[in-house]
Structures are given as structure tokens and as C-alpha cells.
N, C-alpha and C positions, 0 to 999 in steps of 0.2 A: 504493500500500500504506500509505502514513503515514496519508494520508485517512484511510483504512480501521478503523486503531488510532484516531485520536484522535475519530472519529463512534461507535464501542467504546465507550471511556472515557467518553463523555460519555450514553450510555445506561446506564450504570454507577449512573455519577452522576444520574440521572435516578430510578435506582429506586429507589437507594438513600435518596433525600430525601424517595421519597414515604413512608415512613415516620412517620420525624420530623414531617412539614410535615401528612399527615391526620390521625394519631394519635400527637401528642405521650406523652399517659398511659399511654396499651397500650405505645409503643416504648420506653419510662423499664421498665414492668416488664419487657418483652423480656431487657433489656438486662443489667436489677438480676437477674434469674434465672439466665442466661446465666453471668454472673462467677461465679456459687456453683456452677455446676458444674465437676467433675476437671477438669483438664488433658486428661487421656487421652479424656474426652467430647467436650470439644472438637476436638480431634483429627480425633478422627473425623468430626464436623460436618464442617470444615472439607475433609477430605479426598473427604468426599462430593460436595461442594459443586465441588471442584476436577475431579473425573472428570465430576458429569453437564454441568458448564461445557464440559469437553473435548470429550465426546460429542456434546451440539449445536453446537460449531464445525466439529468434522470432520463430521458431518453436513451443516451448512449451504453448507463449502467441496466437497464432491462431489458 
């Protein structure tokens, strides 16, 4: 199971760079956009982000 998590994490971190690392310019305004929105938007974002994550793990573990 440890496996498990830190091969996780490290696909995380994999997608998360390809950002940055193919388009530095577009992820700078990504980023600059992102800040000027509510709290309460983000929020949201972020909550969404958390379920459909959820969703395809319980998915992929049954």
C-alpha cells in the first residue's frame, strides 16, 4: 500500500510540472487569473477537483 501512495504522488507531481515545464506563459497567466478570483470560487474549484479525484479512485479501486 505505501508503494501505492508514493507511485500516486509522484504522478501528481508529474502532471502537475507539465504545466510549468510546456507552457511556462499560459501557466504564469493561469495562475495570475486564478489569484483575482473570490475565495468562495475557488472553493469551489477546488472542491470539485476533490470529488471527481475521489470518484476515479473509488472507481479504479472496485
Amino acid at each position: 500500500m505505501s508503494q501505492s501512495l508514493w507511485v500516486a504522488l509522484g504522478l501528481v507531481l508529474i502532471v502537475e510540472g507539465l504545466g510549468p515545464l510546456l507552457a511556462p506563459k499560459g501557466w504564469r497567466n493561469m495562475v495570475l487569473q486564478l489569484a483575482q478570483q473570490p475565495d468562495e470560487q475557488i472553493r469551489r474549484v477546488g472542491g470539485c477537483l476533490v470529488v471527481a479525484g475521489a470518484v476515479i479512485t473509488i472507481m479504479l479501486l472496485n
